[in-house]
C-alpha positions as CSV (number, residue, x, y, z in Angstrom):
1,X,114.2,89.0,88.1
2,X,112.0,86.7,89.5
3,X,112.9,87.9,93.4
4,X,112.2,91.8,92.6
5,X,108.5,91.0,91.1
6,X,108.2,89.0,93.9
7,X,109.6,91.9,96.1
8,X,107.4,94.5,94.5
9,X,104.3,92.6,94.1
10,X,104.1,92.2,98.1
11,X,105.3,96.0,98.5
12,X,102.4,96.4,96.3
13,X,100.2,94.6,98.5
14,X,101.0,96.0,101.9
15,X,100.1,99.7,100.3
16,X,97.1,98.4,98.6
17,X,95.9,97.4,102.2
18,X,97.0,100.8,104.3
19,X,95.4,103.1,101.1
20,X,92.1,100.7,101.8
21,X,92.2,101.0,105.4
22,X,93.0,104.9,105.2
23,X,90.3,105.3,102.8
24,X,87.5,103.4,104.9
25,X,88.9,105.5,107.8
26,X,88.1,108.6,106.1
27,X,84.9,107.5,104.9
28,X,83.8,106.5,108.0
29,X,84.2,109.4,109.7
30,X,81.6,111.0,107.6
31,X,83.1,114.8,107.4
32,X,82.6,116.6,104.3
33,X,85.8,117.2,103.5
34,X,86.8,113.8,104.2
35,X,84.6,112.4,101.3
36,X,87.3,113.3,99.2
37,X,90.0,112.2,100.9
38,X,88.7,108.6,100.9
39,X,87.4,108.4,97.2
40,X,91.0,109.9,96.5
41,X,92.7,106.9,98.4
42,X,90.6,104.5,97.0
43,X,91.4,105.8,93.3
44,X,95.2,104.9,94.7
45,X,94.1,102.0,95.4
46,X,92.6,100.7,92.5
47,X,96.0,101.7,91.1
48,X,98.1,99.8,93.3
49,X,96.0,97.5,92.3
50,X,96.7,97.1,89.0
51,X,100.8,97.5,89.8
52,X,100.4,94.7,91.9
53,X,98.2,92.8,89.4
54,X,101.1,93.6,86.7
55,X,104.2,92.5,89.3
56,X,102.3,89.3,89.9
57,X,101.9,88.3,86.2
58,X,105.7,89.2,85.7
59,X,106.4,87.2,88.5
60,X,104.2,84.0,86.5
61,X,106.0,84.2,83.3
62,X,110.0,85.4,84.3
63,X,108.9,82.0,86.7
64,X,107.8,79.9,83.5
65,X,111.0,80.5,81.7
66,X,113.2,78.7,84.5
């Protein structure tokens, strides 16, 4: 169990970075439209986030109990 959190928690990671990339892309490029295209990937961010947040305390306790 300990091996998927670990799995998932840096899957987690890699798409918490591109959706923060993408988004700063978009939001440099300062086109109307791509206003809401950033704050939209940077609301997925703040999800993956959390899902990464939640893999990596998963990861701390299954880890504890060995």
């Amino acid at each position: 169990m300990n091996a998927i959190a670990v799995a998932l928690m840096l899957v987690a990671l890699v798409a918490v970075a591109a959706s923060l990339f993408i988004g700063v892309f978009y939001m440099t490029r300062g086109r109307e439209a791509d206003h809401a295209k950033s704050n939209k990937m940077m609301q997925i961010r703040v999800y993956l986030q959390g899902f990464a947040i939640a893999m990596f305390v998963l990861a701390m306790l299954t880890g504890m109990k060995n």
